[in-house]
N, C-alpha and C positions, 0 to 999 in steps of 0.2 A: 683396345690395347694392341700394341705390335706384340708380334711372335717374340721377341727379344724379354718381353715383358709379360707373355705368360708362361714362358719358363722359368722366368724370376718369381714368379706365382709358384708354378710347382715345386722349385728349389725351397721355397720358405715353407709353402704349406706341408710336406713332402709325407712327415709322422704324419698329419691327421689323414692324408691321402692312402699311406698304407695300413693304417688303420681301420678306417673303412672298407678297403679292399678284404682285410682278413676277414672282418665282417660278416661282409658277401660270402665268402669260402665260407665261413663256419655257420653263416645260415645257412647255406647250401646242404651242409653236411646234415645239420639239425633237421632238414627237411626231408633228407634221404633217410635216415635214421627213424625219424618218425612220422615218415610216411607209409599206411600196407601197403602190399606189393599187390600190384594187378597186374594178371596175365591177359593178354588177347591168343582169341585163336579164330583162322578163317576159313571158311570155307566158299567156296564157286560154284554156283547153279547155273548149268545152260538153258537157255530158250528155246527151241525149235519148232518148225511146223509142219504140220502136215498135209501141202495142198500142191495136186498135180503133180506131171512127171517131167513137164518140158522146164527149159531154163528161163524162160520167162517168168515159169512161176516159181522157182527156187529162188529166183531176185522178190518176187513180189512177197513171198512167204519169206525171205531174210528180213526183209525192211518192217514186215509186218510183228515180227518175233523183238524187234529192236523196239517198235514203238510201245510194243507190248511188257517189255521188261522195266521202262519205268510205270506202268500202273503196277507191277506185282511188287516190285522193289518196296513202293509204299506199305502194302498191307503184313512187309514182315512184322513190325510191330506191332500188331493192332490182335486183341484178344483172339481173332478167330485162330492167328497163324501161334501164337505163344501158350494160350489155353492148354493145349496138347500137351506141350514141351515141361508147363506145370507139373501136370498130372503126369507123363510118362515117368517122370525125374523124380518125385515127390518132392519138390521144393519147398523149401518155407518161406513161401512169396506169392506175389499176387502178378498175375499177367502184366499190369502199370508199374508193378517196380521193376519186372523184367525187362521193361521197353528199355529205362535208361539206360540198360547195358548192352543193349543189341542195337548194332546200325546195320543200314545195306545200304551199298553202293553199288552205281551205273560204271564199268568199263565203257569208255566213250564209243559211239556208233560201234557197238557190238550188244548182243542180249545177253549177256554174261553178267549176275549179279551177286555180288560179296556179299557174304555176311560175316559180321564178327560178332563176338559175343567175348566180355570180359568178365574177370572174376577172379577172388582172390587165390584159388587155387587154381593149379594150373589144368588137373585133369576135370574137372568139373567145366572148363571154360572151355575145354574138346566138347566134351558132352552138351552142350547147352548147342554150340553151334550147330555140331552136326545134328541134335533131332529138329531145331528150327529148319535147317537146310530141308529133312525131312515132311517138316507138317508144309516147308512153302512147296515142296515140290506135290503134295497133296492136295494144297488149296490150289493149286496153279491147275491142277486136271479137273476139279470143282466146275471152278469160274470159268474154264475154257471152253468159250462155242464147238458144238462138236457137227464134226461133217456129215456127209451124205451117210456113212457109214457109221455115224453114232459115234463113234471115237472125238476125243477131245481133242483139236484142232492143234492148240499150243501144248506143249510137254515140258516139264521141264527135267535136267539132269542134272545130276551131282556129278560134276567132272572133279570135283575138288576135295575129297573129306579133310574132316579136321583134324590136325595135328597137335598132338599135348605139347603148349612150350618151354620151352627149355629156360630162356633168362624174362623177368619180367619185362612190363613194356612201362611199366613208371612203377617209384621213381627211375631215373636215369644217373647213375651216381657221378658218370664223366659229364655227362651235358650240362646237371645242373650245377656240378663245380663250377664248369665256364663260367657258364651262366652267372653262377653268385659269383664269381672274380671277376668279370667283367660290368656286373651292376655295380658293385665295389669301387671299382674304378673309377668309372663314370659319376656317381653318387659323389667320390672322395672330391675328383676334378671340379666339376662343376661347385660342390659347397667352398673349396679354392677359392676360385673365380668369383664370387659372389661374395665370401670373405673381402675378398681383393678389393670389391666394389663399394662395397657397404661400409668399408673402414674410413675411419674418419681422422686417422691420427698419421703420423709423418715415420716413416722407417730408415727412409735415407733422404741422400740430398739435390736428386731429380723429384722427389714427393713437394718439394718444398719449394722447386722452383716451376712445378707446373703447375701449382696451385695459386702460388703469390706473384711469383714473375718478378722479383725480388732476387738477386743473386747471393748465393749459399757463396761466404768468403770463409768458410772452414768449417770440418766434421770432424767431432773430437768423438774419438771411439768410447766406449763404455770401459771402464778400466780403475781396476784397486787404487789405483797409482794417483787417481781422481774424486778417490772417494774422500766424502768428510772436508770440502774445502780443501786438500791438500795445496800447496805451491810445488805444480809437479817440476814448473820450469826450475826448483832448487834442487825440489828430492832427487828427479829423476833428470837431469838437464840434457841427458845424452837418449833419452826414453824415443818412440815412434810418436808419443803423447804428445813432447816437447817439441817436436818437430811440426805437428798439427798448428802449434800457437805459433810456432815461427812463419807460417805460410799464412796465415793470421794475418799476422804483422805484416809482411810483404804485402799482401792485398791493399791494404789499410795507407801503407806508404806510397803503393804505387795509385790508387785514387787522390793522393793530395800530391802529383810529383811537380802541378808549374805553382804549387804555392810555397812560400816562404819555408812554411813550418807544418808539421801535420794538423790537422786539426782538434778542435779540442770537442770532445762526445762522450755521449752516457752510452753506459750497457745497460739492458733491460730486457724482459719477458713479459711475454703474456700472461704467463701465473706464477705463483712459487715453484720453489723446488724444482726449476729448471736450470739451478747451475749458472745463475748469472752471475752470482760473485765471484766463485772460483775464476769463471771467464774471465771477470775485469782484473785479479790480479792476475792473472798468469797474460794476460795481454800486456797488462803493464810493465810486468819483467821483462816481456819480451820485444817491446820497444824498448825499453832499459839497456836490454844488452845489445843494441845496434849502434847505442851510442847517445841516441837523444833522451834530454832530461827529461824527464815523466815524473807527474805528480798521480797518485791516485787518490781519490776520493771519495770517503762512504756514505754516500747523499739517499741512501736506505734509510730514512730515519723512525723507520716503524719497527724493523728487524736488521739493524746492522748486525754484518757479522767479519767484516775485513777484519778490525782491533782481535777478534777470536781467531781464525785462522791465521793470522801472524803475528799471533800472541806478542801484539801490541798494548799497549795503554788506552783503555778507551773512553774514560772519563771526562777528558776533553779533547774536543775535535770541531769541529764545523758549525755544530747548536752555536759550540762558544766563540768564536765568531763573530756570527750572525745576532748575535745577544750582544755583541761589545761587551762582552766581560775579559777578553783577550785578544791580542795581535792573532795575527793568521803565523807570522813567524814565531808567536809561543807555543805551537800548539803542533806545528807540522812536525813529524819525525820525519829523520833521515834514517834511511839501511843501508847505505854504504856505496863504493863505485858499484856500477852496473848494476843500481835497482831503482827503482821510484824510490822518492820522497812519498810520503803516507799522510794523509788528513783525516783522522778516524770520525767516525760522525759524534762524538761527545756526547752527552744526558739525550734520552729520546726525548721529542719534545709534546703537548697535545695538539701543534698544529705543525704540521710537517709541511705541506701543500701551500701556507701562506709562506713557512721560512724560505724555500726555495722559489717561490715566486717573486722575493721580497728584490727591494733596492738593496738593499746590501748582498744581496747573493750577488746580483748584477755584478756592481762593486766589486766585490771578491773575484768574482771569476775575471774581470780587466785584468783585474790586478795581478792573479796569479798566471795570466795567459802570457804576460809580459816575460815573467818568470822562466818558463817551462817552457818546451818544445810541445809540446800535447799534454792534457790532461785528462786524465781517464774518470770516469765517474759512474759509480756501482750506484744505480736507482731501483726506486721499489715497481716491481710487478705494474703494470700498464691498465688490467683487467682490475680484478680487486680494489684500488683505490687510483684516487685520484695526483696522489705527490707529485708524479714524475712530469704531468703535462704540463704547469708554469715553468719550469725549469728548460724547456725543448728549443722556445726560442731564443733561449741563450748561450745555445752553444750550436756548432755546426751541423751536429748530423748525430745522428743515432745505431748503435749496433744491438739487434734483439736477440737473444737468445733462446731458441726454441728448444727442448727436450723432446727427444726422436720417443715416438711410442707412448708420451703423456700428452701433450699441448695438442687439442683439434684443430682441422683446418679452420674451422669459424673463431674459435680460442685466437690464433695464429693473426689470422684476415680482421678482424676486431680490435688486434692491439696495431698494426699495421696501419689502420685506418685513422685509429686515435691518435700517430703518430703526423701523420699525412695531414690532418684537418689543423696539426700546428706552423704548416707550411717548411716542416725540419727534413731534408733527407733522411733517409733510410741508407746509410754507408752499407749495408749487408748483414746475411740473417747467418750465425753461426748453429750450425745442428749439432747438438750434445747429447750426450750419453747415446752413442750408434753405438747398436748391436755389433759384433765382428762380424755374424754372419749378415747384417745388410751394410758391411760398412765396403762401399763400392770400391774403394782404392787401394783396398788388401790393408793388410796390417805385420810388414816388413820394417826389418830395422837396418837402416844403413847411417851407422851413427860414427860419431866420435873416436878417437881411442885415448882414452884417459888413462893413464897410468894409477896404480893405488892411490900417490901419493898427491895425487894430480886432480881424483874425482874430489866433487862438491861433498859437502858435509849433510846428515839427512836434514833435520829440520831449521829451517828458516832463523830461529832465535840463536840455533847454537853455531851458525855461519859467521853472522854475524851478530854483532850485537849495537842496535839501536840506539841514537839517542831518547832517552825519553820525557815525555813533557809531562809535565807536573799541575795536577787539576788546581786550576784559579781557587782563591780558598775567598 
C-alpha cells in the first residue's frame, strides 16, 4: 500500500486504534496496581592483593585481582556464600530461594563486584545485601592462597555498603504506561492494516477499480433521501444525491457521443439488496431530464419492484407482452414531460430466464429501440439466478451495481465475468450506498436555487399523475 493509503487506513480504523491504545494504558495501570513492589539494594566489594613492593608487581597483582573477581563473583550465590546470610537474618527461606534474588556483577576490567539483592521490603533488601557482601568478603579470605607470610593473598572490601531505597525498582508506573501506550498502538496499527488486508468487500471507488479494472462511472453516497427505493432525482432534484445521478448520466452519454442514440442496457448486481432498482430509476429520470426519451423497464421478474417505488400499476407490464395477451402500447405508462415512460414487469412468471431470452423479447426490444432514445432495464441480480444472462446479448452494454460494504470482491469479479463470457460490454460499475466517511469526493452541495413555489413536489405520484394501464381481463 502507498502512505496516502495507510493513512486512509488509520483515518477509518482510527476508534478501534484508540481503543487499543487505552487498552495498553489500563493494562499498564492493572499491572502496576497489581504488581508487589520490589526494592533492589547494592552493594561494591573490592578485590586486592597482596604481592611485593615494586610496580611490576602492583600491575601483575592488579591483573591478577581482576581475573580473580570473576571466580568470586560466581560463588555469591551458591550456599557456602548465602548459608550465613540465612542464619545471621533468621529468614524464612532456604539458601536456593535466596539465590533467585541475589546477583553479582563484574565492573568491566576492574575487580570491583556488585551485589544486589531484592525484596519486597525495602529495609530487609539493605540487610540481605550488605551481610552477603559480608559472608563474600569472608569466603574470599577462605579460598584465597596465602603468601609467604600466611596471610590471604586476595582481600576483599566493602567500598560500598547498602543503602535502604527509597522508590521501588518494579513495577515502574511511568515506564510501563509508555510501554502499555505504545504496545497499544502498535497492537491497534497493525490489527488496521491487517484489517485493511484481509477485507474483502469495496469501501469506496478506487476499491472497485483496483480490483476489477472496470471504471466506477458513479458513487452514490449512503443517504435517507435513498432509502426504500426513493426517486430522489423527484424528492430531492436539487440534493448532492441528485447530482451523483446526473454525472451518472454524463458518463453514460459521453461513452455513446459518435452513435446516433445512447444505447440501450440493463442495470444489474451481483446480489440483492444492492440498490439496483432505485439506480435504474433514478438513471432513467435523469437521462429524462437532459431531454432524451427514455423507456424504463422492469425485467426483474422474480422480485420486481419499479410499479412499488413509483406506485405505479403493476399488473401488467412486460410478462403481458411477451405472453401476447397485449400491445406493448397497452401497457406502457407515461409520467409526464421529463420522465421515462414505464413498462412494469406485469404477473411474475415461473419462467423468467426463457421469457427474456425468448423471440419476442428480441421483438420487443427492435421495437421499442425504434421508439426511444435509450432504454433502461432494471434486471435480477447476476449471482443468484440465472434471468438476466439470455437477455445481455440483446442490448448493448450493461451497468452493475455494486453496494459499498456488502458485495465481495469475488461476489463483484463473478458477476463481471458472467457478464463478459456474454460477449456484452460492461458500460461501468456504479458504487452505492458509500459511507460519508469513505465517500472520496466529499459530500457538498452546490445546488439549484428553487424558489418555494418553484421546488418539485415530494413524491412521484403526487407530481404527477400517470396514465395508467388497465390489466387485460
Amino acid at each position: 500500500m502507498e502512505f496516502r493509503e495507510y493513512l486512509g487506513v488509520l483515518r477509518k480504523y482510527w476508534v478501534s486504534i484508540v481503543v487499543f491504545t487505552l487498552l495498553g494504558v489500563v493494562g499498564a495501570g492493572a499491572y502496576v496496581v497489581l504488581t508487589p513492589r520490589v526494592y533492589s539494594s547494592t552493594s561494591m566489594v573490592f578485590l586486592s592483593v597482596s604481592i611485593g613492593n615494586t610496580a611490576a608487581d602492583y600491575v601483575q597483582g592488579t591483573n591478577y585481582a581482576t581475573a580473580q573477581a570473576r571466580s568470586f563473583a560466581q560463588i555469591v550465590t551458591t550456599p557456602q556464600v548465602l548459608d550465613p546470610v540465612v542464619k545471621d537474618l533468621q529468614l524464612d527461606t532456604t539458601s536456593t530461594s535466596l539465590a533467585t534474588r541475589v546477583s553479582a556483577t563484574i565492573i568491566t576490567n576492574t575487580s570491583l563486584i556488585t551485589i544486589t539483592a531484592k525484596d519486597g521490603d525495602p529495609g530487609r533488601s539493605a540487610e540481605i545485601t550488605q551481610h552477603v557482601a559480608q559472608s563474600l568478603v569472608q569466603q574470599i579470605e577462605k579460598l584465597s592462597p596465602t603468601g609467604s607470610d600466611y596471610q590471604a593473598v586476595v582481600v576483599g572490601t566493602i567500598v560500598q555498603p547498602a543503602a535502604v531505597p527509597t522508590s521501588p525498582t518494579s513495577p515502574q508506573p511511568v515506564q510501563s504506561g509508555v510501554l502499555g501506550l505504545v504496545a497499544g498502538l502498535v497492537v491497534g496499527v497493525i490489527l488496521a492494516i491487517v484489517r485493511k488486508a484481509v477485507d474483502v468487500r469495496f469501501h469506496v471507488a478506487k476499491d472497485v477499480t483496483d480490483a476489477t479494472g472496470c471504471p466506477v462511472i458513479g458513487s452514490i453516497p449512503k443517504d435517507a433521501l435513498v432509502a426504500h427505493g426513493s426517486v430522489v432525482m423527484l424528492t430531492a432534484p436539487t440534493s448532492p444525491v441528485s447530482e451523483r445521478y446526473r454525472q451518472i448520466r454524463t458518463n453514460l452519454l459521453f461513452m455513446n457521443i459518435d452513435a446516433d442514440k445512447p444505447s440501450n442496457f440493463v442495470v444489474t448486481s451481483s446480489i440483492d439488496s444492492e440498490g439496483k432498482s432505485s439506480t435504474a430509476i433514478n438513471i432513467a429520470y435523469a437521462l429524462a431530464e437532459s431531454g432524451s426519451k427514455v423507456l424504463l423497464v422492469d425485467g426483474d421478474l422474480r422480485r420486481p419492484k419499479i410499479a412499488t417505488y413509483l406506485k405505479l400499476e403493476g399488473a401488467a407490464g412486460l410478462t403481458t407482452v411477451l405472453l401476447n395477451r397485449a400491445s406493448f402500447a397497452d401497457v406502457v405508462q407515461s409520467l409526464g414531460e421529463s420522465s421515462p415512460d414505464v413498462l412494469t414487469s406485469g404477473v411474475v412468471p415461473p419462467n423468467p430466464a426463457e421469457l427474456l431470452g425468448s423471440r419476442r423479447m428480441k421483438q420487443l426490444l427492435e421495437q421499442v429501440s425504434r421508439q426511444y432514445d435509450t432504454v433502461v432495464i432494471d434486471t435480477a441480480p447476476l449471482l443468484p439466478v440465472a434471468d438476466t444472462l439470455p437477455l445481455l446479448p440483446q442490448v448493448s452494454g450493461a451497468v452493475v451495481v455494486a453496494a459499498a460494504e456488502r458485495v465481495t470482491i469475488l461476489e463483484l469479479k463473478g458477476a463481471l465475468d458472467a457478464v463478459d463470457r456474454t460477449g456484452v460490454p460492461v458500460m461501468g460499475i456504479v458504487l452505492n450506498k458509500v459511507s460519508r466517511r469513505g465517500h472520496q469526493t466529499g459530500y457538498h452541495t452546490y445546488s439549484y436555487a428553487y424558489s418555494a413555489k418553484e421546488a418539485p413536489a415530494g413524491e412521484p405520484n403526487q407530481r404527477r399523475r400517470p396514465k395508467r394501464a388497465q390489466a387485460p381481463v
